[in-house]
N, C-alpha and C positions, 0 to 999 in steps of 0.2 A: 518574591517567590512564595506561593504557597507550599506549607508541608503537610503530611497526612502519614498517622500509623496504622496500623495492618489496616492499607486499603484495599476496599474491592474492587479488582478488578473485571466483574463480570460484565459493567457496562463500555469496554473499554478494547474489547476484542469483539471483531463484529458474530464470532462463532455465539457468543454469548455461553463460552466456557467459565464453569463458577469456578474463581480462583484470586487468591489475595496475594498481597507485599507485606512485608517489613515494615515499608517505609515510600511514600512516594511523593514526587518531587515535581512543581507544575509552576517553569520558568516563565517568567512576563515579559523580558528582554533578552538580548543580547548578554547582558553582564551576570544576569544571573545564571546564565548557562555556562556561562566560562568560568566565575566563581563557582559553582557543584563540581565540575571537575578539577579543580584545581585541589578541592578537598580527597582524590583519591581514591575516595569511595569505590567497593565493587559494584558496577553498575546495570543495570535492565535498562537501552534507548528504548523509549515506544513511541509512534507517533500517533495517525488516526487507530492501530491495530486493524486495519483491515487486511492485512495479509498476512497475519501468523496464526499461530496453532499455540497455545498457551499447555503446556507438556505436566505441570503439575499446578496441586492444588494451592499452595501457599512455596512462595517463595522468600526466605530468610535472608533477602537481600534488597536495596533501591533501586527504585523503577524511577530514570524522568521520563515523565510522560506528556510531548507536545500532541494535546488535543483541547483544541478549543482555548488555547494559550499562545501566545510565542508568535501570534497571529498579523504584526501591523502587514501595511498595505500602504505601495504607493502605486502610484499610476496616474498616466499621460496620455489622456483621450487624442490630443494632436499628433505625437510620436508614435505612440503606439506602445510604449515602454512599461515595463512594469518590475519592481522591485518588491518583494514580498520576503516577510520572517516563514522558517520552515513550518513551520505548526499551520498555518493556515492550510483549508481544505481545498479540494481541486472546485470541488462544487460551489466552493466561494470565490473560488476566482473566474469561473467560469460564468459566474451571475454579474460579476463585479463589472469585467468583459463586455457580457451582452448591453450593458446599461452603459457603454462606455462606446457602443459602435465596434467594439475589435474585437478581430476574428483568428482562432488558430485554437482555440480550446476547447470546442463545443464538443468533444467525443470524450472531454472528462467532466460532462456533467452527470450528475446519478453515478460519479465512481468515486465512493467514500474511503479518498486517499489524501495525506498530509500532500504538500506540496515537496515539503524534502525527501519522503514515500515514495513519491513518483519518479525522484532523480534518480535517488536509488537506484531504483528499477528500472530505472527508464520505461516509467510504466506507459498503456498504450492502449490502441483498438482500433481495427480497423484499417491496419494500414499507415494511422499517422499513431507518433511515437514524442514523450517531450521533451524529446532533445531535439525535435523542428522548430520548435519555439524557443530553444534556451539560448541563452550568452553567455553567461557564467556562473560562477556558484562561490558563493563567500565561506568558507568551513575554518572548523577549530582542530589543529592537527594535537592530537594528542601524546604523539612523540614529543614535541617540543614545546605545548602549551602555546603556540604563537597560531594567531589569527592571519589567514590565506587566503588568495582567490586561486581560482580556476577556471579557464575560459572552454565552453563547450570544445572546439578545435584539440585541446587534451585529453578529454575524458574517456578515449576510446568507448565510444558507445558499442555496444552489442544489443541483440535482443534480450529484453530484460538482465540486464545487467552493463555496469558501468565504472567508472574509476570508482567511487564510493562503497561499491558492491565487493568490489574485493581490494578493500581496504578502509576496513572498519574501525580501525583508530581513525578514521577522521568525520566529522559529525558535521551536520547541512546545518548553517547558520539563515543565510540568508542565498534569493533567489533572483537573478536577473532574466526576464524573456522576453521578446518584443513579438509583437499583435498586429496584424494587417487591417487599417482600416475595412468596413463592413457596413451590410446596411443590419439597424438593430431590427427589425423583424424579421429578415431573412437568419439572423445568426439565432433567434429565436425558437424560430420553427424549428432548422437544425438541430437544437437541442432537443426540442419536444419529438422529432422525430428517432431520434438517439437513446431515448431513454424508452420511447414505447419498443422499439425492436429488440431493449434489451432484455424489458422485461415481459415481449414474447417467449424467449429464447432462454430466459435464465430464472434459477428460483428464487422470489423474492415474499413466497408467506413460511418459510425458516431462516432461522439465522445460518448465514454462511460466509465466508473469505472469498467467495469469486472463480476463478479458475487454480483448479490443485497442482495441475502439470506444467510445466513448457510444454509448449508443444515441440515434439520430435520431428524432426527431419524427414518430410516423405509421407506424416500420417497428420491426422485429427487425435486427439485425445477422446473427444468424444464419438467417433465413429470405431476407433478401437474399444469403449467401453459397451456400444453397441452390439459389437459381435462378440465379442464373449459374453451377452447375455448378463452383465453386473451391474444394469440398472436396477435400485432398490435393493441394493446389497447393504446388511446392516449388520453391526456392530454395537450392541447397547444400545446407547440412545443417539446413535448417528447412521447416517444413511447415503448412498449413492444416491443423490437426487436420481427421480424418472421423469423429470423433464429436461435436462441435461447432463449425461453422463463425463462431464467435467467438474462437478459442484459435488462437494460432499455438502450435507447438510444436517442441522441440531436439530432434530424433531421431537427430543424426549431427554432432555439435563446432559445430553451426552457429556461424556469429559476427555480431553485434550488425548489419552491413552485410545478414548475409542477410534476417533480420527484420522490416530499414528496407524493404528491396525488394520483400519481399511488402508491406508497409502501403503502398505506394506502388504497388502494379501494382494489388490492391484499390481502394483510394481511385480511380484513374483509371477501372476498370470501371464502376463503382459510382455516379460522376458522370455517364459514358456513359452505364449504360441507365435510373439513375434520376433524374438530376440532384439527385442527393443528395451534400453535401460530408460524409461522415466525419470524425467527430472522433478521435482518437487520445487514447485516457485512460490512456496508459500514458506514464510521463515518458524521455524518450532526453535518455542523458548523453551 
């Protein structure tokens, strides 16, 4: 396990909010994630950071953080099977995939999420979600310090959210999901064609977390930000994207408070003219 004092965090949240640790913790296995909490330590989980909102500048606490660690990989070009640690990215597994023939993950390519990020949230697009692809999920329950599975068939899946999601004492160890044979240029293209519509559609010359809302029941997030006229709506150095009114984006050092201000001057609009309460799918630390 690597350790690190007051680390910066600004590369590490994809807002690219400047903001530091105490202390931060970058496990290589298994063991070393269950020894860091076995120490009791008050904790910060982080994985890729691409869905949070980092709420202050220094935090006087431990961060672990699976990114670009924590990462092995197994996989069965014949079966289709794959076994992966949480820290690995979706956009690695999705490469790992194409080169492997197997197909069921090409709409999380270009989506810079851990893999145990994704359970979490049951993150998604488009229609497919990855809990079409899961089997189970190896976790470390914090309650009782014992090492557990879980098979998808348990995890009540929701839209962006899942057993994991609301019940945070327990931490994504490792990942099981199986893959449907494929031809590798056809899962290819797919991808290539995945990432140019998304980066028709979404902003990718600022840093940004991706989409800020759930979507509500009945509506678009971004065709409600449409009509109330709140694209390019800023706050310091952050801003309602004006290519998609679902992206807030960092155009100028914003910091984590400018952020909260726009989800919150939204959200109040947004109640006003639709009586629609927004959900925030982006997690603030």
């Amino acid at each position: 396990m690597k350790i690190y004092s007051n680390f910066d965090l600004t590369n590490y949240n994809s807002y690219k909010i400047k903001a530091s640790c105490k202390t931060a913790f970058f496990p290589e296995n298994e063991e070393d994630v269950i020894n860091f909490y076995k120490t009791k330590k008050p904790f910060t989980l982080l994985g890729s950071g691409h869905n949070i909102i980092l709420s202050k500048e220094f935090y006087d606490t431990t961060f672990i953080i699976f990114n670009g660690n924590f990462n092995a990989i197994n996989i069965s070009s014949e079966t289709g099977d794959i076994q992966a640690e949480a820290g690995i990215t979706m956009l690695e597994i999705s490469e790992i995939a194409q080169t492997n023939s197997l197909s069921g993950v090409e709409i999380f390519y270009d989506i810079p999420s851990s893999l145990g990020g994704a359970v979490v949230m049951n993150a998604g697009a488009s229609g497919e979600e990855i809990k079409d692809v899961l089997v189970k999920v190896r976790y470390l329950d914090l309650i009782d310090m014992n090492v557990k599975e879980i098979h998808k068939e348990d995890m009540d899946f929701e839209y962006r959210n899942s057993f994991f999601q609301r019940n945070t004492d327990k931490v994504v160890l490792k990942v099981w999901l199986h893959l449907e044979k494929g031809s590798k240029e056809g899962i290819k293209n797919k991808m290539e064609r995945i990432k140019e519509q998304r980066w028709a559609k979404q902003p990718k010359d600022f840093p940004n977390a991706g989409s800020v809302f759930k979507r509500p029941k009945g509506y678009y997030v971004g065709a409600i930000i449409d009509e109330l006229n709140l694209k390019g709506y800023t706050v310091g150095g952050a801003k309602i994207s004006e290519k998609h009114g679902g992206f807030i984006i960092n155009f100028n050092n914003a910091s984590g408070n400018d952020i909260l201000q726009i989800i919150r001057d939204v959200k109040s609009k947004v109640m006003d003219y639709f009586g629609v309460d927004l959900e925030v799918e982006q997690r603030i630390i």
